[in-house]
N, C-alpha and C positions, 0 to 999 in steps of 0.2 A: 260819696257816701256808701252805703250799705255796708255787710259784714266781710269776713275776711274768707267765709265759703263761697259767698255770691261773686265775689275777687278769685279764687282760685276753681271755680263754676265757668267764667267767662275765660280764663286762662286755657283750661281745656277745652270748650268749645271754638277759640279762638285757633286752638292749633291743631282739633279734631277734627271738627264739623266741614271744613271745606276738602280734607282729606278722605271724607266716609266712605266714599263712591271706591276708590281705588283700595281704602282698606279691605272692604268687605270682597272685594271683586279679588284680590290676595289671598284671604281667609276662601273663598271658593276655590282658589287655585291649589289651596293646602298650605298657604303660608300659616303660622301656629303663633308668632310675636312678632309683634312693633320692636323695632329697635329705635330709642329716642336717643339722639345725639345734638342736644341743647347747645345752645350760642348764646354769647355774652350772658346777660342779666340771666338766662333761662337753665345757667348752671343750676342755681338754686332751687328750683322746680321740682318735687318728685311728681315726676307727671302719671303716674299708674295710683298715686296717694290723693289726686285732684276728683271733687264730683262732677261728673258724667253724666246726664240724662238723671237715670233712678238710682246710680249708686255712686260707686265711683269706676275710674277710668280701668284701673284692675278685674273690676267684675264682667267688663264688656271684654277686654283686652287683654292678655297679658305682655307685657312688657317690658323688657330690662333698655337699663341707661348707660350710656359707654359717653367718656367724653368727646368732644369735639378734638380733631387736629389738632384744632389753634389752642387748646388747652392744656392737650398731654406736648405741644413744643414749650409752653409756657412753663409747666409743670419742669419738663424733661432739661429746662433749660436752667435753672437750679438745685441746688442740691436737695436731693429726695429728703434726705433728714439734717438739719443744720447742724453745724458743732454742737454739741450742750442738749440739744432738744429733748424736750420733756414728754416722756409720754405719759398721759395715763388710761391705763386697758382697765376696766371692766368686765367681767367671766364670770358665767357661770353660776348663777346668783342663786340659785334653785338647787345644785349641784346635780343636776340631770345632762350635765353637758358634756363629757368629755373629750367632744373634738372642739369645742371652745378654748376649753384647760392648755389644748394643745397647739392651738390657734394665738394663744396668748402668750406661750413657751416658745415659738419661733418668732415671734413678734418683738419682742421684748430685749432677746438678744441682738437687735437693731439698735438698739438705742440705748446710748450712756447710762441715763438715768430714769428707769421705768418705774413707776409707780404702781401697781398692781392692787386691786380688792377684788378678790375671786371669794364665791360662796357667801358666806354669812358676812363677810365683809362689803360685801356689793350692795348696800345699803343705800338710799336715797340723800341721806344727810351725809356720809361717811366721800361722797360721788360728786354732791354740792361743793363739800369743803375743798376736796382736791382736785377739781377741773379748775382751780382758779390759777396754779401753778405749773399749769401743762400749757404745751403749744400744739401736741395731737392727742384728741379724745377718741379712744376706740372701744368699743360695747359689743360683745359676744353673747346677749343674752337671747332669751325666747322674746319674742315678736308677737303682741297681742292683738286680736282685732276680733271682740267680741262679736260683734255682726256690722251689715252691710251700711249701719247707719253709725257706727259710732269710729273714732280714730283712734287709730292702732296705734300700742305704744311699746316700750320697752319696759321688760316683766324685771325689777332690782329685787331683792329678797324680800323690803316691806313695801314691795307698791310699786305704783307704775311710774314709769319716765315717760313723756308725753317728747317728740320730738319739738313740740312748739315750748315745751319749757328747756330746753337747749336752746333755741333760736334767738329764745328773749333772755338770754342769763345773760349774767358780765360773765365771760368766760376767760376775762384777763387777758391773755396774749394767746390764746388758742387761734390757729389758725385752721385747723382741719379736726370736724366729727364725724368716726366709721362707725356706722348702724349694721353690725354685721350682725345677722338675727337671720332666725329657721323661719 
């Protein structure tokens, strides 16, 4: 039972709370960030996005995600982009981004068939309709997290993308979402 905060509440304490001693004793030494490098099931994990004590795991800690070994050999061990594969980039939704634009410009050249809505096209419905025919969804936009109690999402030109509405879409044959955001 319970919700799916007190689920991802118990995740983080499950992989914080017996570490504290050594983190904080790090942070005294001058360490500055956790580096999380997740295994199996804990790929899926944003663990600096998880609640923590009073906020979330970001506010206590900062920390970036690198994958495990066994993932970039699993990763490395087929081809980065399949024949055909579909992309579809999202940019720049707000048109305040110009290292997105440009983010999306080398991006794009990777791949046969990109699909592109940058600016007024980065729309919410326009973003629904065309993730269903891609196999990589990649998002260049601003990154919202009005404060320490609500969840941050991605800023599209009418509205926000919530990571948990990606999570639960049909995404069709998608196999990889990049959250690249300031």
């Amino acid at each position: 039972g319970g919700t799916w905060r007190e689920a991802a509440a118990a995740v983080a304490a499950a992989a914080l709370d017996p570490a504290l001693p050594a983190l904080e004793a790090a942070q005294a030494a001058g360490a500055r960030t956790l580096a999380w490098l997740p295994h199996g099931p804990l790929h899926a994990v944003p663990l600096e996005a998880l609640p923590w004590g009073d906020g979330l795991v970001i506010d206590r800690l900062p920390v970036f995600s690198a994958p495990s070994l066994t993932a970039l050999a699993l990763t490395y061990g087929h081809a980065a982009q399949p024949r055909g594969a579909r992309l579809l980039a999202v940019a720049d939704a707000l048109g305040d981004l110009p290292g997105a634009r440009a983010e999306i410009t080398r991006l794009k050249a990777r791949y046969p068939r990109p699909d592109v809505l940058l600016g007024a096209q980065a729309g919410r419905a326009a973003t629904r309709q065309a993730w269903a025919a891609a196999d990589v969804l990649h998002f260049a936009v601003h990154g919202v997290r009005p404060d320490a109690h609500t969840s941050a999402f991605l800023q599209l030109r009418d509205g926000a993308l919530r990571a948990h509405d990606i999570a639960t879409a049909d995404l069709g044959h998608a196999q990889l979402a990049v959250l690249s955001v300031c």
